[in-house]
N, C-alpha and C positions, 0 to 999 in steps of 0.2 A: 255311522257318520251323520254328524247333525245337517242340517241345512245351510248352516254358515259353514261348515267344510266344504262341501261340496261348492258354495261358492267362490271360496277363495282356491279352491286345489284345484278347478277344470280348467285344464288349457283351450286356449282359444286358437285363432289367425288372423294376422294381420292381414287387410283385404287393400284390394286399389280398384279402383272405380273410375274407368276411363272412358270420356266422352268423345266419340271419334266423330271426326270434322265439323266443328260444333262451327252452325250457322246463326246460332240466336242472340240473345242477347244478354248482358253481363250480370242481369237481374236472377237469370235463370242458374248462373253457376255459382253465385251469392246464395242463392234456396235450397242447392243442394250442398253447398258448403256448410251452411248452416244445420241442415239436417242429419249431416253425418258425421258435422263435428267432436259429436261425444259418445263414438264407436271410433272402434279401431279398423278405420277404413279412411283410405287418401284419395284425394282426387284429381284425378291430372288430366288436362285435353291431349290427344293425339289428333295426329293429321294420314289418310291416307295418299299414295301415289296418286289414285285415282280420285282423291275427295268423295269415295261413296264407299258405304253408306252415310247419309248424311244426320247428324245427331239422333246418336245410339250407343247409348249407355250400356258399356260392359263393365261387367262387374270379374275381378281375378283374384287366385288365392294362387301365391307361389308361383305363378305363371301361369297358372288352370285359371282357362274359362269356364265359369259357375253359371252365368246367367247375362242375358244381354234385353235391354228393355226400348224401346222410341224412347228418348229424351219428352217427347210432349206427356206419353203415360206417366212417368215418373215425376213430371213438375206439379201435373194435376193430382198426385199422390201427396206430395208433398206438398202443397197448398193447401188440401184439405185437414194435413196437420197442420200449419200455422193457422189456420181459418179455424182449428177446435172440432173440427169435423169428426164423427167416430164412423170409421169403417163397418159397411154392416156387413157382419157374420159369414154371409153368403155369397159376397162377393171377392174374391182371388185377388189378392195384393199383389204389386207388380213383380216380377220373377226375381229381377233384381231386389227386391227387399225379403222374399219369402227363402232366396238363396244366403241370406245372411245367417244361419247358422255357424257354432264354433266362433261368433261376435262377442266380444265384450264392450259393455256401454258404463258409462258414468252419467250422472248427475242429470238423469231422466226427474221428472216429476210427475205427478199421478197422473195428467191428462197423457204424458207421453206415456208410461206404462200401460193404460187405458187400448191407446195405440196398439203397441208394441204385442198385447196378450190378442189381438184380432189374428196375427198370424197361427198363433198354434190353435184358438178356435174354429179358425177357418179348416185347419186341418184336420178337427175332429170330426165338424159336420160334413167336408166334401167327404169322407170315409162312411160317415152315420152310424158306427157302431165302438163298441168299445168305453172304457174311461175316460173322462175328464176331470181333472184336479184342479180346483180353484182357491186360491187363498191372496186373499184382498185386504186381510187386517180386520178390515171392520166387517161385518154383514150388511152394514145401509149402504155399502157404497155398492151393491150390486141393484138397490132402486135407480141406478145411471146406465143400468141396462139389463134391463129387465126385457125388452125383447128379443135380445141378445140370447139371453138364459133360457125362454122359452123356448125362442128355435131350435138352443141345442135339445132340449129336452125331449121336442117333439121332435126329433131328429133319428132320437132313438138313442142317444148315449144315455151312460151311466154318468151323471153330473154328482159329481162331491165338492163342497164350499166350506174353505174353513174361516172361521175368524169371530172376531168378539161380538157378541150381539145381545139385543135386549126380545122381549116377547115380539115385538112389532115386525122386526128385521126378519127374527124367526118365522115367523109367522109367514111372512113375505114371500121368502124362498122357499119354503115348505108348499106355499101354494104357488108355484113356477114346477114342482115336479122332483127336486134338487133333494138330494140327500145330504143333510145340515152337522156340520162337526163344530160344534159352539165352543171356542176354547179362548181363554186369557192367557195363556202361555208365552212366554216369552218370545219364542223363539217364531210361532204362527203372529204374534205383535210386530216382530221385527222383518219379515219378509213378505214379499209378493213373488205369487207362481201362479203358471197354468201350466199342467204338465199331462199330453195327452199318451196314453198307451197305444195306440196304432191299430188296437183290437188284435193285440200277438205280432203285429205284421212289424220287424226292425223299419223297414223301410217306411212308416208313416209316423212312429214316435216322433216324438217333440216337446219342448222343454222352454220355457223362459222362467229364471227364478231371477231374482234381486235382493239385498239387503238394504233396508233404509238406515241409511248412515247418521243423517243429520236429516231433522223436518222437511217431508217432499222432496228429497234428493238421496235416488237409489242407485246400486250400484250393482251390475249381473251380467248374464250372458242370456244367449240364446243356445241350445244345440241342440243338434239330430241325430246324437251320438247315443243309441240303444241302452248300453250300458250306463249311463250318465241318469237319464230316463229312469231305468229300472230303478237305479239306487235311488233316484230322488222320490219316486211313488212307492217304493219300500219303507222309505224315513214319515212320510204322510201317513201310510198306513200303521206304523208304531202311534203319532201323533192323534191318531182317529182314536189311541185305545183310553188314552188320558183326556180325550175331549166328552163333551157332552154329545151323544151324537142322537138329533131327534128328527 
């Protein structure tokens, strides 16, 4: 199964994202409207009998409570994406967004992808052991985060980068630690992934792959679903055999 299968054939869930007794003000459910506009996740205020807890953001799948966050963590998460801000590595995104697996998103562009790959890194280094699969299209676009790379390296994971590059790019990540799969293939041109193995453990697997449809505007999911995982670092490791890897 190529990687564009696996794109298009993994079920997601529709999630709802409810703000209970929201005290703030209209700016705040504007930032989160907009944030989560291009995933499949809605948002709605509720009110309790008692009005407490006071703004706190739960997040539901089906009815299931997944994850609940303070409304202030969550604005300051999201303002650092509309401010351009990249997440560093080492710091835990808010529950509410690290529970968004089994999500499908549209029309992300690379700074939001950028974003979005911090959660399954994060999950590589809080673990410290194990694979990590990265493919970004190009090799220069990993000089936008290059401490990034380092940490996981010195982390102690097994880092793999795929994607198109010249001597310099090579060169780059070669001296970050990183084990380099150089390839022009179509199919590593058309997608973005970071897909961690858990180090055997199902329960720490994790997955964000994308297709770029049209110029900067991808289309993917997120999941924590092992199987899913496996298949897609089985198709990578086919992909490593037709690459250049130095």
């Amino acid at each position: 199964m190529t990687l564009s299968d696996i794109v298009h054939q993994t079920g997601t869930d529709q999630k709802v994202l409810r703000i209970c007794n929201f005290t703030g003000e209209r700016s705040d459910l504007t930032a989160l409207r907009e944030y989560f506009s291009s995933q499949e996740v809605s948002l709605t205020t509720d009110r309790t009998e008692s009005g407490r807890p006071r703004d706190v953001a739960v997040l539901e799948s089906d009815g299931r409570f997944l994850a609940a966050d303070s409304l202030a963590a969550l604005r300051r998460y999201v303002d650092g994406w509309r401010e351009g801000e990249t997440p560093d590595v080492r710091t835990a995104p808010p529950s509410v967004v690290d529970a968004m697996a089994e999500t499908r998103f549209e029309s992300y562009d690379k700074r939001r992808m950028i974003h979005a790959s911090r959660i399954v890194e994060f999950r590589g280094w809080n673990v410290g052991e194990g694979e990590l699969h990265a493919g970004f299209q190009d090799l220069s676009k990993i000089d936008f985060q290059t401490n990034v790379y380092r940490n996981l390296d010195r982390k102690g994971l097994d880092v793999h980068v795929y994607g198109e590059g010249d001597p310099e790019s090579v060169g780059a990540a070669k001296d970050m630690g990183l084990r380099v799969h150089e390839s022009d293939d179509e199919e590593v041109l058309r997608h973005w992934w970071v897909a961690y193995d858990g180090d055997g453990d199902d329960a720490q697997k994790s997955l964000l792959l994308a297709q770029e449809r049209d110029p900067n505007e991808f289309y993917g999911f997120w999941t924590d679903d092992p199987s899913v995982v496996d298949e897609t670092i089985d198709r990578l490791r086919t992909l490593q055999t037709a690459a250049a890897s130095v």
